[in-house]
MOPAC internal coordinates of N, CA, C and O (Angstrom, degrees):
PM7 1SCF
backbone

  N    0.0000 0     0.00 0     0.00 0    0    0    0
  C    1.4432 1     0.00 0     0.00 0    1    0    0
  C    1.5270 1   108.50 1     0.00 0    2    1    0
  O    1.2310 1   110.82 1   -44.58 1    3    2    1
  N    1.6413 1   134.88 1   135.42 1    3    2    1
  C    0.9302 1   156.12 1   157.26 1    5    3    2
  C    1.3730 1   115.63 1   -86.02 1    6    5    3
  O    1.2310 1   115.06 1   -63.92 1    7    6    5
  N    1.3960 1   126.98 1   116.08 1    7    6    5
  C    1.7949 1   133.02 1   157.71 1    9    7    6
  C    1.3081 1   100.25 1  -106.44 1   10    9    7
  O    1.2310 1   124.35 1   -51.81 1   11   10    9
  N    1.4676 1   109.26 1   128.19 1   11   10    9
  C    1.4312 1   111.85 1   176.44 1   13   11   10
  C    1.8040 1    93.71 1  -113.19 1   14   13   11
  O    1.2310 1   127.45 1   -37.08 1   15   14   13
  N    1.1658 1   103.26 1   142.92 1   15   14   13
  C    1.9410 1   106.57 1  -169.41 1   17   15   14
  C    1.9765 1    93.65 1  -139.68 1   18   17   15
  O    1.2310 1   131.79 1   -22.89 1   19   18   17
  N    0.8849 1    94.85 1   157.11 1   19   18   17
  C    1.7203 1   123.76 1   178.78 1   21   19   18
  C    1.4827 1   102.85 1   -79.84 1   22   21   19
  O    1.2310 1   117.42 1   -24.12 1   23   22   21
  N    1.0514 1   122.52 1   155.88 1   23   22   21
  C    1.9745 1   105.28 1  -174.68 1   25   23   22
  C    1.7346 1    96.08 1   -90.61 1   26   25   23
  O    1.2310 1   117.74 1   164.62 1   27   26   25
  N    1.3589 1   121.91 1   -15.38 1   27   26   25
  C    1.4279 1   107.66 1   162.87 1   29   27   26
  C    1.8786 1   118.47 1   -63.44 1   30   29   27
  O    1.2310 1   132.83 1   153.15 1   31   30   29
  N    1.0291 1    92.81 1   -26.85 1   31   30   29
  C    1.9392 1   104.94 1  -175.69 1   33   31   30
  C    1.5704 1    96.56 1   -81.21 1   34   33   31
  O    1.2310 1   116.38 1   143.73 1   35   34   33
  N    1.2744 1   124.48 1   -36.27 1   35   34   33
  C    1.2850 1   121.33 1  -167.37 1   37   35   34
  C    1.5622 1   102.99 1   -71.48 1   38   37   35
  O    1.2310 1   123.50 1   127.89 1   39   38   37
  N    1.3995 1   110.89 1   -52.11 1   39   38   37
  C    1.7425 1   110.31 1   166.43 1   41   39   38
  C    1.2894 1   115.56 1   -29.79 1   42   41   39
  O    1.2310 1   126.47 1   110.91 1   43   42   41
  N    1.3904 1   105.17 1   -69.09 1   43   42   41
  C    1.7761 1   116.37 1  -176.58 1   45   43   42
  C    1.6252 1   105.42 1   -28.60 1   46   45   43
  O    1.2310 1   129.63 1   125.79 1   47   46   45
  N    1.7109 1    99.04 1   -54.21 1   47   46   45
  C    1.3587 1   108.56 1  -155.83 1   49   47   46
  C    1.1570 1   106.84 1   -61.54 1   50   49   47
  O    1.2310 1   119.17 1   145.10 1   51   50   49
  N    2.0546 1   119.18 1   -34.90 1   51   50   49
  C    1.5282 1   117.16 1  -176.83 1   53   51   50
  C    1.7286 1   101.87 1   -55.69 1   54   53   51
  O    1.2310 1   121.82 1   131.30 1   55   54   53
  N    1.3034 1   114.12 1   -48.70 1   55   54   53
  C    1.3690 1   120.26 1  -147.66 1   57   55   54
  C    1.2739 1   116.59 1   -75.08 1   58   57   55
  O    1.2310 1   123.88 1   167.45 1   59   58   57
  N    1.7992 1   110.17 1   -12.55 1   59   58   57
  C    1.4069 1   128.44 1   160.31 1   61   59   58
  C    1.2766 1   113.84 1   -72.53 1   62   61   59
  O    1.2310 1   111.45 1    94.13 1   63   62   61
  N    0.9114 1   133.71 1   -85.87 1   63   62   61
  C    1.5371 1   144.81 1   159.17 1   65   63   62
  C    1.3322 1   101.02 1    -9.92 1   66   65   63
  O    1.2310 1   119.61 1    87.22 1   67   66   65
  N    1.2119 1   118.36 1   -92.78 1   67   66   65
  C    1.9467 1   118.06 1   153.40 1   69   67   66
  C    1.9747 1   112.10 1    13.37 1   70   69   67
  O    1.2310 1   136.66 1    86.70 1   71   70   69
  N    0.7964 1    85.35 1   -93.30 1   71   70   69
  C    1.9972 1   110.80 1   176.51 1   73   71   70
  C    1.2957 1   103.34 1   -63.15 1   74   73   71
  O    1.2310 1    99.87 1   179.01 1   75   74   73
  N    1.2586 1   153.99 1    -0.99 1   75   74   73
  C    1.0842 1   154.12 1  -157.73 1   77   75   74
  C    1.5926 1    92.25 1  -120.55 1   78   77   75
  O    1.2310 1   121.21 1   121.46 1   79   78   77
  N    1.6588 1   115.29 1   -58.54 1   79   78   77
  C    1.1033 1   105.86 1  -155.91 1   81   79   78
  C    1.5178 1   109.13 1   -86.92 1   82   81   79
  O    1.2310 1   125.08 1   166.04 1   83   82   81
  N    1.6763 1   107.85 1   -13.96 1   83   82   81
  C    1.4807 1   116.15 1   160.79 1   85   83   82
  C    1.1404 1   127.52 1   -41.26 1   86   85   83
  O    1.2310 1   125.57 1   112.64 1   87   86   85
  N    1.5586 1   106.91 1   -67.36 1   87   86   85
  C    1.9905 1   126.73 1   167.71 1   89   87   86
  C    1.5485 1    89.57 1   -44.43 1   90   89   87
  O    1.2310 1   103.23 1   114.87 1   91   90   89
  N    1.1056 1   148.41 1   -65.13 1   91   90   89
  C    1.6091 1   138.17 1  -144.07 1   93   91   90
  C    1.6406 1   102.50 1   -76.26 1   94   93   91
  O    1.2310 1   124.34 1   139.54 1   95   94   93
  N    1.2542 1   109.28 1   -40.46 1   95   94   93
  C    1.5157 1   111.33 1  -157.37 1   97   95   94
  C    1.8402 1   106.92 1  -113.94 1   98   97   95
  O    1.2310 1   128.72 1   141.74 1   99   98   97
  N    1.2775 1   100.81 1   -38.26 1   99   98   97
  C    2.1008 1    89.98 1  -176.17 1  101   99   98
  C    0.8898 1   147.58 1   -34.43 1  102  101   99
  O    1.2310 1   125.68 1   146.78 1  103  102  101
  N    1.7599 1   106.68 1   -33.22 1  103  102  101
  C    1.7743 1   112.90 1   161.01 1  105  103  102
  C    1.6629 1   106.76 1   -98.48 1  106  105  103
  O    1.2310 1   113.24 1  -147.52 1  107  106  105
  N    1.7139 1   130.38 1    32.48 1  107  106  105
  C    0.9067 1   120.25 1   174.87 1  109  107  106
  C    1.7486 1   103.90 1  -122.83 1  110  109  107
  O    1.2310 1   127.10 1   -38.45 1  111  110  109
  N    1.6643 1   103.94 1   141.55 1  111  110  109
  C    1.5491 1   107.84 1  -173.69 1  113  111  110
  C    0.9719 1   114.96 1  -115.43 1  114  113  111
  O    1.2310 1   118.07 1   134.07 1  115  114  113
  N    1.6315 1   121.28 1   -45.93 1  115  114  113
  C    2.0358 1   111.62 1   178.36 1  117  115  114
  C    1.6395 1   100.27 1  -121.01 1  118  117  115
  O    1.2310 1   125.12 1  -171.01 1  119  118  117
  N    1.9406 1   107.76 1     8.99 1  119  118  117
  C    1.6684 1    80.10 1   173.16 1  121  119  118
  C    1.7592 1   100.64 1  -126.39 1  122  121  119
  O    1.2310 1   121.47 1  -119.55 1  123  122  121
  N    1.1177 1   114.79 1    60.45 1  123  122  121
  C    1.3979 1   120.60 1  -158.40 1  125  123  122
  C    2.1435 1    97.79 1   -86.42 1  126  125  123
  O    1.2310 1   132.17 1   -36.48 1  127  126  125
  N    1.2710 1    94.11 1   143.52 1  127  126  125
  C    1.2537 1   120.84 1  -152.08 1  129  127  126
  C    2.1080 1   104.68 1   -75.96 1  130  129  127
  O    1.2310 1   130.17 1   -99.60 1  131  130  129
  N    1.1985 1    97.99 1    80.40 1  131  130  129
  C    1.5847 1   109.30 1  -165.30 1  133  131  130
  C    1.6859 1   123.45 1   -52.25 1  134  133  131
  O    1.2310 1   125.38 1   160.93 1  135  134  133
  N    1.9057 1   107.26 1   -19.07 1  135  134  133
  C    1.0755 1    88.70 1   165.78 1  137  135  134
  C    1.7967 1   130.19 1   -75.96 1  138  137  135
  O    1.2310 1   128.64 1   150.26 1  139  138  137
  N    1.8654 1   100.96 1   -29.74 1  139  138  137
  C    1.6565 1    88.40 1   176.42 1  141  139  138
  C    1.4827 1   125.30 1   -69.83 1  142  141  139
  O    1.2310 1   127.46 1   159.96 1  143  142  141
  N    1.7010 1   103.25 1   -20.04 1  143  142  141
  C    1.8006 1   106.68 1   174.36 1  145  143  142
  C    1.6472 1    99.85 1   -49.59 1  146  145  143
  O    1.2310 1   121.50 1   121.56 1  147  146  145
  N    1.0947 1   114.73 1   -58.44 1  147  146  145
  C    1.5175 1   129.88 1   172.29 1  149  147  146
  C    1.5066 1   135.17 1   -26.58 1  150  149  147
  O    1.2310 1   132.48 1   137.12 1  151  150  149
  N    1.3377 1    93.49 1   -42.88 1  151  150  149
  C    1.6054 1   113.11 1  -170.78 1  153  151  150
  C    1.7366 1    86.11 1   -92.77 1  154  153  151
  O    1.2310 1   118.79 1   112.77 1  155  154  153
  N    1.1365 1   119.90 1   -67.23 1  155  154  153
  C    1.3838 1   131.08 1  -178.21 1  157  155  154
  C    1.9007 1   104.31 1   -24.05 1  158  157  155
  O    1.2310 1   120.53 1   112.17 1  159  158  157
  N    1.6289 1   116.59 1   -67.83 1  159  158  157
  C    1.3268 1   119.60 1  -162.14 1  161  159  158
  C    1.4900 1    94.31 1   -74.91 1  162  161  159
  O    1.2310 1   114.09 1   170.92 1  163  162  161
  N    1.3181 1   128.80 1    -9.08 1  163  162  161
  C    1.8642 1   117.80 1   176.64 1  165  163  162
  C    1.2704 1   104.29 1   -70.66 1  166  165  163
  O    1.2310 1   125.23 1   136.77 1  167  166  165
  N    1.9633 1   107.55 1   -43.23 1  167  166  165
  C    1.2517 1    87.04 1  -165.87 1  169  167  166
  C    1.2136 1   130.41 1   -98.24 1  170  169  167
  O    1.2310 1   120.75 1  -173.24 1  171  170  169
  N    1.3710 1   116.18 1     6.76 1  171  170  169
  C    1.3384 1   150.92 1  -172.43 1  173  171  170
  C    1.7857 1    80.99 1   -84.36 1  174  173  171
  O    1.2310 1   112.17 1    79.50 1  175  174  173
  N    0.7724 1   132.37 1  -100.50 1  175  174  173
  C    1.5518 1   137.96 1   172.90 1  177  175  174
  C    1.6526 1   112.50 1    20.40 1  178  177  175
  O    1.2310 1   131.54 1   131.98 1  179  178  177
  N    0.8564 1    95.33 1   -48.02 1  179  178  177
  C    1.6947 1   118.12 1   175.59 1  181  179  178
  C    1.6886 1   132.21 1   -50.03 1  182  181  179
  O    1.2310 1   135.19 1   142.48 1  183  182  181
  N    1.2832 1    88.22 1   -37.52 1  183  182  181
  C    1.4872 1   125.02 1  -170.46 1  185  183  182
  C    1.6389 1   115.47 1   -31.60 1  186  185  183
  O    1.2310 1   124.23 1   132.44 1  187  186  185
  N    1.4338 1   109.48 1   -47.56 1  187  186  185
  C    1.1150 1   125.74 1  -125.41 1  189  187  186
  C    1.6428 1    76.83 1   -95.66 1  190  189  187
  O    1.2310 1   123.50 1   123.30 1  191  190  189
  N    1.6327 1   110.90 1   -56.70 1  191  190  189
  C    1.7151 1   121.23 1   177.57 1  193  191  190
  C    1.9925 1   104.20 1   -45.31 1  194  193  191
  O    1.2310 1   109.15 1   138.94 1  195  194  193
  N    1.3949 1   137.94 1   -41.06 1  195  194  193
  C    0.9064 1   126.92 1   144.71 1  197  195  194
  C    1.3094 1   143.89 1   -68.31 1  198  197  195
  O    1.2310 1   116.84 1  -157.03 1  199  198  197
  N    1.1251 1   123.61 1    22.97 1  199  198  197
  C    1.2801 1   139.53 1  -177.47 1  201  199  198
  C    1.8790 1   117.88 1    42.29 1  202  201  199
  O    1.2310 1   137.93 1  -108.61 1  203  202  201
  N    1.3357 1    82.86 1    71.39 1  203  202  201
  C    1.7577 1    76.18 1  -152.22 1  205  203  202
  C    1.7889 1    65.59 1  -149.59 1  206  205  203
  O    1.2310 1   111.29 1  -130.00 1  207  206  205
  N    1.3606 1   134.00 1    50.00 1  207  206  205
  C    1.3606 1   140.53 1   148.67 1  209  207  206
  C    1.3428 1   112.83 1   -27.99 1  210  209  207
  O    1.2310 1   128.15 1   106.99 1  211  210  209
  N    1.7572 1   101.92 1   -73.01 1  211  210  209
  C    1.3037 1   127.42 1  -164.92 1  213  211  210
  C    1.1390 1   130.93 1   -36.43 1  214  213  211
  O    1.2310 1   129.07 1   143.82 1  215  214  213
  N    1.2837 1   100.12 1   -36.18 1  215  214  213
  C    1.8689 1   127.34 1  -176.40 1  217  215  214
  C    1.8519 1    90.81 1   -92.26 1  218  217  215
  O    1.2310 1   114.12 1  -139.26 1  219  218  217
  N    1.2965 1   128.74 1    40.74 1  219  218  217
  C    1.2448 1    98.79 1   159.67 1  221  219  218
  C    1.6946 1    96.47 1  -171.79 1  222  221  219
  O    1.2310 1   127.19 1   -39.37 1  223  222  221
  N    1.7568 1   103.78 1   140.63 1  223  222  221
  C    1.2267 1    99.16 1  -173.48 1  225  223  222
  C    1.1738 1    92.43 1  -102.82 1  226  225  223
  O    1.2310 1   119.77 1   -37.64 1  227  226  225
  N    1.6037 1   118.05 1   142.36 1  227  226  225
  C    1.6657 1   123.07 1  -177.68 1  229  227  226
  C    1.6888 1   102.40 1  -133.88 1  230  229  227
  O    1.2310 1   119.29 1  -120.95 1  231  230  229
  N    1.1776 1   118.96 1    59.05 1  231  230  229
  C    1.4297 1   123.59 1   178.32 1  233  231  230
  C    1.1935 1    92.95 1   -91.39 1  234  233  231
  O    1.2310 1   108.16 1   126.38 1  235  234  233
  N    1.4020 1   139.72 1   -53.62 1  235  234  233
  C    1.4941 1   122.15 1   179.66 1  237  235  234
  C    1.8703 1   109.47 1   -92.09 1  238  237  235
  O    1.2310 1   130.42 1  -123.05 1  239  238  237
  N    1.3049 1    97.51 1    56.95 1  239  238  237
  C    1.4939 1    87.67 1   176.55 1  241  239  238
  C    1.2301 1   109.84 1   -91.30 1  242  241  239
  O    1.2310 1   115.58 1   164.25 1  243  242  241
  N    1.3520 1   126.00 1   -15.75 1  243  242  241
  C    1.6911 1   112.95 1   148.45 1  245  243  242
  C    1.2373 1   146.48 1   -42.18 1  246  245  243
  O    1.2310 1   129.06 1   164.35 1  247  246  245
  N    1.0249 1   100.15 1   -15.65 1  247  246  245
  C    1.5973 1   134.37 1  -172.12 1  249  247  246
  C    1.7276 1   105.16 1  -103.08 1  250  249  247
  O    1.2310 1   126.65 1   175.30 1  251  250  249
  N    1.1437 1   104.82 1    -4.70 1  251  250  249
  C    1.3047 1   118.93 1  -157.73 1  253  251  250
  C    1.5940 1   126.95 1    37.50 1  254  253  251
  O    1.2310 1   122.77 1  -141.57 1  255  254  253
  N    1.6239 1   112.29 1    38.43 1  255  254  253
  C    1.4055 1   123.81 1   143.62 1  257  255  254
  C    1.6625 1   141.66 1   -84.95 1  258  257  255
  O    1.2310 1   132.21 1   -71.67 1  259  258  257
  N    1.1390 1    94.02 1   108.33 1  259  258  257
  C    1.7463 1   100.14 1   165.62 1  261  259  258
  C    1.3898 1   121.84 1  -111.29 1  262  261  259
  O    1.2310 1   126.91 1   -49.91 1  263  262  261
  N    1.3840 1   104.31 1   130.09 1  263  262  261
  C    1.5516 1   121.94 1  -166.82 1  265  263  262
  C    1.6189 1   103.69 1  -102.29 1  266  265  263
  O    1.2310 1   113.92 1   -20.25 1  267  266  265
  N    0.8905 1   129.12 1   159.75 1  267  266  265
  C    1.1993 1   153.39 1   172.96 1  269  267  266
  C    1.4066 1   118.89 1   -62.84 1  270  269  267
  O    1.2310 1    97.92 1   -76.06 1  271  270  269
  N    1.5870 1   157.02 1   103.94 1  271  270  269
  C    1.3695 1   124.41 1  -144.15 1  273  271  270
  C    1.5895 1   102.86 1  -108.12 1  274  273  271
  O    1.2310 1   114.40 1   -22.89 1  275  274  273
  N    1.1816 1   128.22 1   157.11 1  275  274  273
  C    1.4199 1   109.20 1   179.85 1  277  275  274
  C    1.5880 1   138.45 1   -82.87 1  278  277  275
  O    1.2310 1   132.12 1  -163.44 1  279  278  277
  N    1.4661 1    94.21 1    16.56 1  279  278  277
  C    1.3096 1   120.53 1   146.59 1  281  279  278
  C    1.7235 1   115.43 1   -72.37 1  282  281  279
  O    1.2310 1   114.78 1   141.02 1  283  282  281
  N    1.0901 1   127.49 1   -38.98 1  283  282  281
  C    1.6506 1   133.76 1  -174.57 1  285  283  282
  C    1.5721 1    86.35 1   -76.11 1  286  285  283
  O    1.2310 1   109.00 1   135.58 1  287  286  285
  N    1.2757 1   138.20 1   -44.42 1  287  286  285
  C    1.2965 1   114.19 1  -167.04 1  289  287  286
  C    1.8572 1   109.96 1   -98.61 1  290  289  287
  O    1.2310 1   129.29 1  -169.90 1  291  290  289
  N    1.5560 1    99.69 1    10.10 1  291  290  289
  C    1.8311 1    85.35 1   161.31 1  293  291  290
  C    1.0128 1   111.11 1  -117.83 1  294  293  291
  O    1.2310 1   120.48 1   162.63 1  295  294  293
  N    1.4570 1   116.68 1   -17.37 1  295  294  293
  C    1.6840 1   111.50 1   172.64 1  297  295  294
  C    1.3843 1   120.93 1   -72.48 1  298  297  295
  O    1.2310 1   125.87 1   158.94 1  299  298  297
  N    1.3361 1   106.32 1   -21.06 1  299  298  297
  C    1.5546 1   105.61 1  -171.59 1  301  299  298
  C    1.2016 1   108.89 1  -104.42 1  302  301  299
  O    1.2310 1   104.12 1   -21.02 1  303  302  301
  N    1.4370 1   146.88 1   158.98 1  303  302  301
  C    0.7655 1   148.00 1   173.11 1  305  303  302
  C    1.7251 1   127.37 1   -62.64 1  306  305  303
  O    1.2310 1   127.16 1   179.29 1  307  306  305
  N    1.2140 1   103.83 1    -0.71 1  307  306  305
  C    1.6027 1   120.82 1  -161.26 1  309  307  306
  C    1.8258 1    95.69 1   -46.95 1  310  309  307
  O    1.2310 1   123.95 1   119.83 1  311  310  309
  N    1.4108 1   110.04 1   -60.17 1  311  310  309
  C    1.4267 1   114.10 1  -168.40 1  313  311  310
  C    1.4157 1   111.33 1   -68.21 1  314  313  311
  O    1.2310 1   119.27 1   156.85 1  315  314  313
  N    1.3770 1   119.00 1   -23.15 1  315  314  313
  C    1.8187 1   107.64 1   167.80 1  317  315  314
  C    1.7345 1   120.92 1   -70.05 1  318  317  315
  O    1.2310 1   136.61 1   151.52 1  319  318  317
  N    1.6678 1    85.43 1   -28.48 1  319  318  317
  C    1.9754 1    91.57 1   166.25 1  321  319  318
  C    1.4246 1   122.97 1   -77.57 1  322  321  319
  O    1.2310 1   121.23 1   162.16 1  323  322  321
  N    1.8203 1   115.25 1   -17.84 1  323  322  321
  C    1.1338 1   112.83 1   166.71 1  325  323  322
  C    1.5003 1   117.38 1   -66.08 1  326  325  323
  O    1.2310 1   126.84 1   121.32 1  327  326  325
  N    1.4890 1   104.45 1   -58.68 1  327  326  325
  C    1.5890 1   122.31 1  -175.08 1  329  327  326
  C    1.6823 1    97.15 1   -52.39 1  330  329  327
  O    1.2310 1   118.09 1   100.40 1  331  330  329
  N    1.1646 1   121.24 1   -79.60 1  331  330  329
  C    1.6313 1    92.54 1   173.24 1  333  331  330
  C    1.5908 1   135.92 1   -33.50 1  334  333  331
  O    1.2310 1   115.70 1   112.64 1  335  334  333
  N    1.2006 1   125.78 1   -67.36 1  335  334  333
  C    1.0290 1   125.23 1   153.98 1  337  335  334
  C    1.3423 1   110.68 1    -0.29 1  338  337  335
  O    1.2310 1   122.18 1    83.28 1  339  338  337
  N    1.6975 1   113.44 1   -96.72 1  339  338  337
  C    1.4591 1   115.67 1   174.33 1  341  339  338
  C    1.5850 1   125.90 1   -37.76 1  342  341  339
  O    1.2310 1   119.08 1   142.38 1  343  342  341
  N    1.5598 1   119.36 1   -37.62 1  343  342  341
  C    1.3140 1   120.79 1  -174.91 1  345  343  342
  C    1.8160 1   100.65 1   -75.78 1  346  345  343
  O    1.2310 1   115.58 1   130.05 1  347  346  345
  N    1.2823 1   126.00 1   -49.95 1  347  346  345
  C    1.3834 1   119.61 1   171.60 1  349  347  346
  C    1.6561 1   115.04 1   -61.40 1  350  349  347
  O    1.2310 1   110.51 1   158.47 1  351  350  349
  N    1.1649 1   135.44 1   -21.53 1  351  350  349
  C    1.4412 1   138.49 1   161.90 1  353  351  350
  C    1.3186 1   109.77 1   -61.83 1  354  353  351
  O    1.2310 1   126.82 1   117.28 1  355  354  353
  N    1.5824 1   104.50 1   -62.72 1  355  354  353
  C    1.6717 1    99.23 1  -169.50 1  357  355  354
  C    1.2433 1   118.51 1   -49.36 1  358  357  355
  O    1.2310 1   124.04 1   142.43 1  359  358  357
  N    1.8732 1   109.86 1   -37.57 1  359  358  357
  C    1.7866 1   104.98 1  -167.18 1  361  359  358
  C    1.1343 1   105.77 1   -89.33 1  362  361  359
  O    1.2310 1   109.70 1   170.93 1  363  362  361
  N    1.7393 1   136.93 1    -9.07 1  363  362  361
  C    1.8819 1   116.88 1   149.00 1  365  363  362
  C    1.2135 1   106.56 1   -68.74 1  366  365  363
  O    1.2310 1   112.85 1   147.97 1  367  366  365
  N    1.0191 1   131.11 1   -32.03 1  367  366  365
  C    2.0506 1   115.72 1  -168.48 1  369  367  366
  C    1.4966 1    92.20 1   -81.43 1  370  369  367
  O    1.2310 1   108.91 1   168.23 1  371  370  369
  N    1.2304 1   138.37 1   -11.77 1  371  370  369
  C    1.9075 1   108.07 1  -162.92 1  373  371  370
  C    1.7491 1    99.18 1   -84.90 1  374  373  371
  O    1.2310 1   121.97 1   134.60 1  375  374  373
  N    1.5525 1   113.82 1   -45.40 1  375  374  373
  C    1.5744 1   105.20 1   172.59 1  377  375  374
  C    1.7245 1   114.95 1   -30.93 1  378  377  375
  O    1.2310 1   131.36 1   113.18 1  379  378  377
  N    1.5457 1    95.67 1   -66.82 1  379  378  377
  C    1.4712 1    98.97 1  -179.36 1  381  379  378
  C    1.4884 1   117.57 1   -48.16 1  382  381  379
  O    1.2310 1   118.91 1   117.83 1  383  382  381
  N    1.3701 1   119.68 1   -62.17 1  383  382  381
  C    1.7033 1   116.77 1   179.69 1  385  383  382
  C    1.4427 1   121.38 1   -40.18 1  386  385  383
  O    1.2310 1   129.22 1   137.81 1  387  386  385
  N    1.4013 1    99.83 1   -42.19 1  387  386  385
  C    1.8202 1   120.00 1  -174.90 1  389  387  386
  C    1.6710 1    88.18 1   -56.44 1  390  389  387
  O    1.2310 1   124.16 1   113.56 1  391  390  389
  N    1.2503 1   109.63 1   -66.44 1  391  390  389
  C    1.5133 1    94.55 1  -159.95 1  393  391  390
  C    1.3972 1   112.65 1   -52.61 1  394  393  391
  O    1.2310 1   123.23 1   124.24 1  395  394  393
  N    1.5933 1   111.40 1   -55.76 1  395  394  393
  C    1.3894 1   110.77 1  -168.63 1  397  395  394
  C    1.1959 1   103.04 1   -32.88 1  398  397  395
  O    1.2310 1   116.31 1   122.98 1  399  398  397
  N    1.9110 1   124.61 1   -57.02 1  399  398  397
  C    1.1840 1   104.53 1  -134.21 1  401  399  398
  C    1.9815 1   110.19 1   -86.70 1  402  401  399
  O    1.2310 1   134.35 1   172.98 1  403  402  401
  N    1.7994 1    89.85 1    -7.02 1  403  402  401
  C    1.4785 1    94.79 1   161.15 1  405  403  402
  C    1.1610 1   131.12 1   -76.81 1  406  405  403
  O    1.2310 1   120.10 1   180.00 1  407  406  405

């Protein structure tokens, strides 16, 4: 299969993948979920043919890892969709916790 994407669509696509593999893996430490690491460094891999280097650290790209660079997470909006995320989560779960724990 071939996807041909616009390098604006290709962003999207990092920043999906990105957030995707966050939700799957962030509160996970030695049993972290190998297919989105997976999907993540393919498409991260890419980067470089869109000129979108910057956003990606490829020191173990021999290894065939690509990381996310911390330029990709201040330029992009990824971490204001996280921080929301979390801020709209936390304030439905605290009613609930409060009660339980009363």
């Amino acid at each position: 299969m071939q996807i041909e994407l616009s390098r604006e669509r290709y962003l999207t696509l990092m920043k999906m993948v990105y957030l995707g593999n966050w939700v799957a893996n962030a509160s996970r430490i030695d049993d972290k979920l190998e297919d989105y690491e997976a999907l993540e460094d393919y498409i991260f891999s890419f980067a470089k043919e869109v000129e979108f280097s910057e956003y990606v650290d490829d020191e173990e790209a021999d290894k065939g890892k690509f990381f996310p660079s911390r330029m990709f997470e201040e330029d992009t909006e990824v971490q204001i969709l996280i921080d929301d995320y979390d801020n709209e989560t936390f304030l439905q779960e605290l009613p609930y916790r409060l009660g339980d724990r009363d």
